[in-house]
N, C-alpha and C positions, 0 to 999 in steps of 0.2 A: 043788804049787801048785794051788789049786780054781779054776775055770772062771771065779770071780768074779773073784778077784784075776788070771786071764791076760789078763780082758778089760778093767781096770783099768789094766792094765801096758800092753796094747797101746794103748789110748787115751791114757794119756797118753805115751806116743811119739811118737804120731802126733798130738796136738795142742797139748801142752806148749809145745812150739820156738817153734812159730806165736805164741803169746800172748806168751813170754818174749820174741823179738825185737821181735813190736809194741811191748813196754811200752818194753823198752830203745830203742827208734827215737825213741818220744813223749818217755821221757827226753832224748834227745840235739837233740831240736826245742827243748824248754823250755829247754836248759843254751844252747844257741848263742842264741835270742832273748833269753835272759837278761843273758847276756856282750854284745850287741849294743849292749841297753838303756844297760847300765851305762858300756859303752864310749863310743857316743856323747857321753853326757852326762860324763863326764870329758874328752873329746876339748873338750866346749866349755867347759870350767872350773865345769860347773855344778854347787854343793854338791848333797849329800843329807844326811839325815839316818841313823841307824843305824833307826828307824823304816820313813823310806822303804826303803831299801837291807834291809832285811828284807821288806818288803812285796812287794818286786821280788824276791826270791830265794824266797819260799813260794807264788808265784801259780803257779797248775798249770793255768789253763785260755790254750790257746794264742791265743785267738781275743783274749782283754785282751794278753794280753804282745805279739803284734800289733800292738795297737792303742797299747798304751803305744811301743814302739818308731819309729812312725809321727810320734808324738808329740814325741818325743825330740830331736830336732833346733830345737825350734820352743819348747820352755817356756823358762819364767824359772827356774822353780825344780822340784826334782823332785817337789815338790808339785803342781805344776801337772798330771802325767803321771794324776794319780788324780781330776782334775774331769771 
């Protein structure tokens, strides 16, 4: 093996894991606010739409799904979670 490829191999040992379990972590924030959202708003009878409920399942930024969840309690409709 050349010096390039040992030093390849060594770096990503040694910093692969790190990124892999950050993503899987961020994953696993986004999957429980998600289920939170959804939960909620079924807990209060409230419809969605397959629109909404898509909208809710592809959002990737944790700081909205937050704030939609915050929200969640409190709309008419799950329309409402996206003004």
């Amino acid at each position: 093996m050349s010096k390039t490829m040992q030093d390849f191999d060594y770096l990503g040992k040694k910093y692969f894991p790190h990124w892999i379990e950050a993503g899987r972590a961020l994953g696993q924030a986004e999957a429980t606010l998600i289920a939170g959202i959804v939960r909620v708003l079924e807990m209060r009878g409230v419809e969605f739409s397959d629109d909404a409920a898509e909208r809710i399942h592809r959002c990737k930024s944790l700081d909205q799904l937050v704030t939609w969840l915050h929200k969640a309690p409190k709309v008419k409709s799950a329309d409402d979670l996206f003004d």
